[in-house]
C-alpha positions as CSV (number, residue, x, y, z in Angstrom):
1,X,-20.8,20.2,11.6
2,X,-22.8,17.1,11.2
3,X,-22.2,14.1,9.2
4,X,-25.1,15.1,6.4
5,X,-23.9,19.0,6.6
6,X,-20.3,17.7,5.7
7,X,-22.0,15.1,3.0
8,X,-23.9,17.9,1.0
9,X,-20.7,19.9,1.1
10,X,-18.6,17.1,-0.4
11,X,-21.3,17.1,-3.2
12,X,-21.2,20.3,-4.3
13,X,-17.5,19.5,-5.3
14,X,-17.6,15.9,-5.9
15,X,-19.6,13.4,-8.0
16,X,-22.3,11.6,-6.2
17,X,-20.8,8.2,-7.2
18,X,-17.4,9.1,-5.8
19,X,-18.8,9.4,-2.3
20,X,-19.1,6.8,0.0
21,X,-21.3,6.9,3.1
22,X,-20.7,4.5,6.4
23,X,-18.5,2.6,3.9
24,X,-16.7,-0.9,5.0
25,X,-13.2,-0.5,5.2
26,X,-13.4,-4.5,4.3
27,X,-14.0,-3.8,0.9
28,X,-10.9,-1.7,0.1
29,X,-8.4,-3.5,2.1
30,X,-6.7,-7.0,0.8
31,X,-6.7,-8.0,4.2
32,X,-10.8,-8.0,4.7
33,X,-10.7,-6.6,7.9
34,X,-12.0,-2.8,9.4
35,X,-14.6,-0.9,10.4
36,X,-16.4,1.7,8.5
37,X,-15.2,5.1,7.1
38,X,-17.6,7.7,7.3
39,X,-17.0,9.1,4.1
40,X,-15.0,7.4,1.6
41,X,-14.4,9.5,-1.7
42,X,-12.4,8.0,-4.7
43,X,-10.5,11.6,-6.3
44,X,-10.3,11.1,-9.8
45,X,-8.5,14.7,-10.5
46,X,-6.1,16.9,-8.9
47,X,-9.5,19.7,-8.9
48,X,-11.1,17.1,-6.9
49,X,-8.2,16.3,-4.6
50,X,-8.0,20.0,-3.9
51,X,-11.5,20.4,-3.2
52,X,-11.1,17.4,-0.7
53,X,-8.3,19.3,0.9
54,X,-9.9,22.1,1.1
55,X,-13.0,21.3,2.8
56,X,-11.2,19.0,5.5
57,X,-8.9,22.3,6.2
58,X,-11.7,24.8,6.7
59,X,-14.0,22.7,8.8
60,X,-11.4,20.4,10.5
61,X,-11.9,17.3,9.2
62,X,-10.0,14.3,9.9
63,X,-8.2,13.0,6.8
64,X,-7.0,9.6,5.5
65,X,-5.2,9.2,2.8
66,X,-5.1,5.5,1.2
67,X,-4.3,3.1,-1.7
68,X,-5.4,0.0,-2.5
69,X,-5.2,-0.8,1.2
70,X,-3.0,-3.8,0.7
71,X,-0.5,-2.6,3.3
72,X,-3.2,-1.6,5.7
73,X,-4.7,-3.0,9.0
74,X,-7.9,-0.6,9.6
75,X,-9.2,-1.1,13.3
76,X,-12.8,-2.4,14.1
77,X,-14.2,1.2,14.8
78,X,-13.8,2.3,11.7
79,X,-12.0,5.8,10.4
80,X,-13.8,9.2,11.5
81,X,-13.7,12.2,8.8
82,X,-12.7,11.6,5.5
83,X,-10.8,9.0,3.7
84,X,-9.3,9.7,0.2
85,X,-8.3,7.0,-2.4
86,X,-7.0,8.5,-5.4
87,X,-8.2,7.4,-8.4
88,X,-6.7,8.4,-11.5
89,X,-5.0,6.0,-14.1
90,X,-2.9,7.2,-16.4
91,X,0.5,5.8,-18.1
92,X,2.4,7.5,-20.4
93,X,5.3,6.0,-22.0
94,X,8.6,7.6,-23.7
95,X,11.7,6.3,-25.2
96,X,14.4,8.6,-24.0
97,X,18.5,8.4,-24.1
98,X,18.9,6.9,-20.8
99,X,15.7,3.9,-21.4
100,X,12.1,4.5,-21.1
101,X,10.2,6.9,-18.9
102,X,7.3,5.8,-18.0
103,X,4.9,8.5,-16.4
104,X,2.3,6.6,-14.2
105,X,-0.8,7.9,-12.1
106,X,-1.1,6.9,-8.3
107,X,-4.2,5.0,-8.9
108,X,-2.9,2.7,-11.1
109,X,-2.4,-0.9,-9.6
110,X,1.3,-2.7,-9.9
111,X,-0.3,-5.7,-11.8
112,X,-2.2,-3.4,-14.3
113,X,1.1,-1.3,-15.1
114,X,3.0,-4.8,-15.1
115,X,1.1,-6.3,-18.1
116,X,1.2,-3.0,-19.8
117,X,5.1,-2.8,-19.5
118,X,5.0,-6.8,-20.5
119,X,2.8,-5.8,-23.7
120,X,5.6,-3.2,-24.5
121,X,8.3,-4.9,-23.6
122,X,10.0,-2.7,-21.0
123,X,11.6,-4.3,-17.8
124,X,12.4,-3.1,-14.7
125,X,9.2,-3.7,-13.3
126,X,9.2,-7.8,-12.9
127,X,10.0,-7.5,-9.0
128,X,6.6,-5.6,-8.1
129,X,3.9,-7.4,-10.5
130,X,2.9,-9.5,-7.7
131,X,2.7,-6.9,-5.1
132,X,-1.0,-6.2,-4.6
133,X,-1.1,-2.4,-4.5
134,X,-1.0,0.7,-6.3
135,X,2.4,3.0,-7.3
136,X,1.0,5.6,-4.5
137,X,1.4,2.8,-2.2
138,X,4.4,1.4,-3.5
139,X,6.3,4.7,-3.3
140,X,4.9,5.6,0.0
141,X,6.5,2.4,1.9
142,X,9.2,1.5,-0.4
143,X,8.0,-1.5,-1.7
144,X,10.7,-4.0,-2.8
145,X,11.1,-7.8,-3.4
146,X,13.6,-10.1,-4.9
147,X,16.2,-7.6,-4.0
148,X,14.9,-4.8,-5.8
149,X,12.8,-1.7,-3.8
150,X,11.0,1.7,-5.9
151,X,14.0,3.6,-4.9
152,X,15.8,1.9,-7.7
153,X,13.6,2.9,-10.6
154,X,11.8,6.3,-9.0
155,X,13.3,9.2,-10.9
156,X,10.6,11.8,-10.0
157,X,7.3,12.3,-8.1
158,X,4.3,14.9,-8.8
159,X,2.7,15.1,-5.2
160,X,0.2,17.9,-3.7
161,X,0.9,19.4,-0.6
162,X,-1.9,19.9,1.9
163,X,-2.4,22.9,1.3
164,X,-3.2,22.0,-2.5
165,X,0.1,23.0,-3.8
166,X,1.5,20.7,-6.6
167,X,5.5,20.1,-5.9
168,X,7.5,17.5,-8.0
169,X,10.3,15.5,-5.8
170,X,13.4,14.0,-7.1
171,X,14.8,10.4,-6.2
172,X,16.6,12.2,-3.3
173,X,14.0,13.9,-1.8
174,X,11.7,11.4,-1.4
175,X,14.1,10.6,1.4
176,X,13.8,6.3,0.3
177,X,14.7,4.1,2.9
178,X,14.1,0.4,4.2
179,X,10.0,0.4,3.7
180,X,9.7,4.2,4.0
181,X,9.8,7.6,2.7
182,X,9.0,11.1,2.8
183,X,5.5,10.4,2.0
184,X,4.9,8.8,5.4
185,X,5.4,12.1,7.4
186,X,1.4,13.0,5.9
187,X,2.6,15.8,3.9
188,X,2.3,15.3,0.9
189,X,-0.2,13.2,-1.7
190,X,1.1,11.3,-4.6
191,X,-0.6,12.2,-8.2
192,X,2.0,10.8,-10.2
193,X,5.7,9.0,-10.7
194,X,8.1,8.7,-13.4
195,X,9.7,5.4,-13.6
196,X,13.3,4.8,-16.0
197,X,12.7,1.7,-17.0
198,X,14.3,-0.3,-20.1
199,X,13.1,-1.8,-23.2
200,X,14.3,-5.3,-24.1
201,X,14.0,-6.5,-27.7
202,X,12.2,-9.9,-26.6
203,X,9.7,-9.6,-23.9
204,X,9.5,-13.7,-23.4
205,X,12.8,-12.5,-20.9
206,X,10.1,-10.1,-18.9
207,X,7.6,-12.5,-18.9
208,X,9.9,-16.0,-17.7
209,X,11.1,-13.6,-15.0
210,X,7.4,-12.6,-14.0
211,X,6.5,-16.1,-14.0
212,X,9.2,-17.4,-12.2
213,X,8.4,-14.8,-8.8
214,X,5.0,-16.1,-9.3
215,X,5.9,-19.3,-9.0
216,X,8.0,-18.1,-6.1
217,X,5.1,-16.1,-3.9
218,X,2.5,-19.1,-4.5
219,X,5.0,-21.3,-2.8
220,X,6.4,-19.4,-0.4
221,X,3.6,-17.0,0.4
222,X,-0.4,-17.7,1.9
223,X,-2.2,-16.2,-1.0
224,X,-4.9,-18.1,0.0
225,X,-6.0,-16.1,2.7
226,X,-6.5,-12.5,3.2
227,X,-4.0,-10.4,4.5
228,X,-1.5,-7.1,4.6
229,X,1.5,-8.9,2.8
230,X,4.4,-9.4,5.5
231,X,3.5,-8.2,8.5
232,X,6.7,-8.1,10.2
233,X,9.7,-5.9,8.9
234,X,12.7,-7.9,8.6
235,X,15.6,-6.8,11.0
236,X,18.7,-5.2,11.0
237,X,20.6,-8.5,11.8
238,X,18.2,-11.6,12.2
239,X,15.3,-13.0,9.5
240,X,11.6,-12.3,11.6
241,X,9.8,-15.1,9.9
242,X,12.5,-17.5,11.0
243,X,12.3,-16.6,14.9
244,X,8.9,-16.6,15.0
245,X,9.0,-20.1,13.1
246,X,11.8,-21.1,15.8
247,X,8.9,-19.8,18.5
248,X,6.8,-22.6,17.6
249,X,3.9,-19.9,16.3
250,X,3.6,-21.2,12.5
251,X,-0.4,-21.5,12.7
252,X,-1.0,-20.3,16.0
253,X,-4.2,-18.4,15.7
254,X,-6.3,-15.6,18.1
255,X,-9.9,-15.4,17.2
256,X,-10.1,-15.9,13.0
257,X,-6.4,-14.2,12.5
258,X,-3.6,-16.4,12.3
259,X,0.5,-17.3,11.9
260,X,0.8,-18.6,8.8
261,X,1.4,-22.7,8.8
262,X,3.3,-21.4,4.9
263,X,5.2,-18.0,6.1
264,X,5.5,-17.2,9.5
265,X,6.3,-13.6,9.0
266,X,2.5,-13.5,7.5
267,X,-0.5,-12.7,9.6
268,X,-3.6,-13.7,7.7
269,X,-7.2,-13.4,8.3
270,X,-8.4,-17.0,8.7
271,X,-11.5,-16.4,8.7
272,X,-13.9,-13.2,10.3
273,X,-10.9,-11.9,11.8
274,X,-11.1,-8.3,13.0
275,X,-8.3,-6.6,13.9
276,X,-8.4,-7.1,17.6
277,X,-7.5,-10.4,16.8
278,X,-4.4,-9.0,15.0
279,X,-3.6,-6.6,16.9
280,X,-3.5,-9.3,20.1
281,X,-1.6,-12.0,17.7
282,X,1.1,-9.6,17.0
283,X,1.0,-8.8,20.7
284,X,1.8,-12.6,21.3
285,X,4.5,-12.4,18.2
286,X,6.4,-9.7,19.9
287,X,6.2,-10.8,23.6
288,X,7.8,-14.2,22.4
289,X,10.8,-13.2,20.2
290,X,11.5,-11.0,22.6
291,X,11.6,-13.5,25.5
292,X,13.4,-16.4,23.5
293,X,15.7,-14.2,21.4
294,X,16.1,-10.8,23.2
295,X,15.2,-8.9,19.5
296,X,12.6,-6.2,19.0
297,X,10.5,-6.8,16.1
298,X,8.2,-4.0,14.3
299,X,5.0,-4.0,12.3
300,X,5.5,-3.4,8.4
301,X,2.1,-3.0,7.8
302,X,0.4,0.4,9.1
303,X,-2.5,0.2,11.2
304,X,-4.9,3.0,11.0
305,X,-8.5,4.5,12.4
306,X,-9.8,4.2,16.1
């Protein structure tokens, strides 16, 4: 089946302006970097996700399945077959004996749903308003800072299975562990989540507590530059950032990709960095430690096309 074959079928199920030709996957990761998707369709609905997973089923269609790419390295080919963002947005929030569920589409980015929660003055949610994804994301890997994780506040999750049936997963089955879950076995797509949250009586408490980890990332953290968010996952008994600091590497840079001179557990794109010049950095990164401290260090961050 040819590209423009598989482009007219996409539109006979999907808005025009939901479909995304040859599109830069630059522009939909925070870390600039990757080449181009041949078709990149933002799913607003669950009758377009099934229409999506239908059509990549019947004529074998690669899929990829992302967020907002803030947890991604996309290599300089590009992605072949389709990629799938879902879209949707909704927040629902109820007061129930336990705290507040709060009912939350995949789309929806952790910032967004942080100033929401701050309007209404539920906590819970301080520890992720700086993370620079969506909840599909969050819940896929895990996400977790300032010694909280989505494990702790994930009561249930609406997903879709690849065959287009819609299954709903309790805390335990989403099978949450350092930076993973079930979701990263490919088998299932996130619509929705239900947080428990809490509501305070004075949100200034939220809001300090916001503040004060923003304070903390600018600091600690290269928001300056592009990139995935820590590269590195931490390990079992050593700090990564601090043996790749005690590797001399803070700021030692391949092509426009570089160790962070602020955080050396941070890759970040420099400046036209593809992801050759990642990939070949982390190369160096893990050659070293290795060497110098005998320790095996692994990739947080998920790279992805060819």
């Amino acid at each position: 089946m040819t590209n423009t074959e598989i482009y007219e079928l996409l539109l006979s199920k999907i808005p025009s302006e939901n479909i995304f030709r040859n599109e830069p996957m630059k522009k939909h990761t925070t870390f600039k970097i990757g080449g181009e998707a041949e078709f990149f369709i933002k799913a607003k609905n669950i009758e377009q996700i099934r229409d999506i997973l239908e059509i990549a089923k019947k004529n074998d269609i690669p899929l990829t399945i992302v967020g907002n790419g803030s947890n991604l390295l996309v290599k300089d080919k590009g992605i072949k077959g389709i990629v799938l963002k879902v879209d949707n947005s909704n927040i629902e929030i109820n007061d129930v004996d336990s705290g507040c569920l709060v009912t939350v589409g995949a789309g929806v980015a952790l910032g967004m749903l942080a100033q929401v929660l701050l309007k209404n003055s539920i906590s819970g949610f301080e520890f992720a308003s700086g993370i620079p994804g969506t909840i599909g994301g969050a819940i896929r890997m895990n996400a977790g800072a300032y010694g909280s994780e989505f494990k702790d506040i994930v009561i249930e999750t609406t997903c879709i299975n690849l065959d287009g049936e819609v299954i709903k997963l309790n805390n335990k089955e989403h099978e949450f562990e350092y930076r993973n879950s079930i979701f990263k076995t490919g088998k299932y797509i996130i619509l929705e989540s239900k947080l428990l949250l809490k509501r305070v009586e004075d949100s200034t408490i939220i809001k300090d507590k916001m503040e004060e980890f923003k304070k903390s990332r600018l600091e600690n953290q290269p928001l300056e530059y592009p990139s995935a968010g820590s590269t590195f996952k931490r390990g079992e008994d050593f700090i990564t950032a601090k043996l790749i600091d005690e590797c001399g590497l803070k700021g030692y840079q391949i092509g426009g990709a570089q160790i962070s001179t602020k955080h050396a557990g941070f890759v970040v794109n420099a400046g036209e960095a593809t992801a050759e010049d990642v990939l070949k950095l982390v190369d160096v990164v893990k050659k070293n430690v290795l060497e110098k401290f005998d320790k095996e260090i692994e990739l947080e961050i998920e790279v992805i096309g060819d």
